[in-house]
N, C-alpha and C positions, 0 to 999 in steps of 0.2 A: 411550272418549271421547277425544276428540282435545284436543290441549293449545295453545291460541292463543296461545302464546308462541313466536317462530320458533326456530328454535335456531342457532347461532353459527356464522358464516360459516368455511368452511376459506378463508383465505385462502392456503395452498399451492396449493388449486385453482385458484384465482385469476390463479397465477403461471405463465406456459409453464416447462415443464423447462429451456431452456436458460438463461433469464434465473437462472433459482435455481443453475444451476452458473456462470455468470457467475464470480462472486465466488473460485470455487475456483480457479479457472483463472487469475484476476487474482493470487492466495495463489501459486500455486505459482510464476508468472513474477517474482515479486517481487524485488528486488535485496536479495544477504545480506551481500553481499561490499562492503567500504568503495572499496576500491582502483576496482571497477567502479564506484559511485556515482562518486565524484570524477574516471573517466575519462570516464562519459557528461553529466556536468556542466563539464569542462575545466578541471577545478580542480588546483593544483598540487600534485606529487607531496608536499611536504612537508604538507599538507594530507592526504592521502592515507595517510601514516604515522601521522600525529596520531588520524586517525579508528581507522587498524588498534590503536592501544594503547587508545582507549577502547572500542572495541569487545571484549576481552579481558572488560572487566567489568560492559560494556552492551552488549548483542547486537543485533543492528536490523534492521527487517525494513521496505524502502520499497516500495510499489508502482510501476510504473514508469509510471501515471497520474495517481501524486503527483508522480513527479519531471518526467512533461512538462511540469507544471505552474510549475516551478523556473526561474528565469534562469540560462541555463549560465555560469560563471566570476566569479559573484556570491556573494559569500562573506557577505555582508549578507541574500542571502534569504531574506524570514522566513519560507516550508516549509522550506531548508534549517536552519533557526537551529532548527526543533523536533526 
């Protein structure tokens, strides 16, 4: 007897293979390093050092389509301020 209840969408079928490694790809090219953030944002080296000593005991991981999104040598932006 067949069961009239449909059964539950794969939604990974759903998704092309590359879209679903999208996201890894964005992971891997992500900014780890402070010194790079604050150079491809043009933000000043003392800024730069500040970041390197918090980062000792908060590690950070930006993607680099969070930080297009950033005003370079704006120290008030609020992606940058999270």
């Amino acid at each position: 007897m067949e069961s009239s209840i449909a059964s539950p969408i794969d939604k990974k079928a759903l998704q092309p293979q590359v879209a679903r490694e999208v996201w890894k790809q964005e992971l891997a090219d992500a900014v780890r390093d402070p010194s790079e953030l604050c150079d491809l944002l043009n933000l000043d080296s003392v800024v730069a050092e500040k970041a390197k000593k918090a980062n000792r005991d908060f590690p950070f991981l930006v993607p680099r389509g969070f930080i297009s999104r950033m005003r370079p040598g704006d120290l008030n932006d609020p992606l940058l301020l999270q």
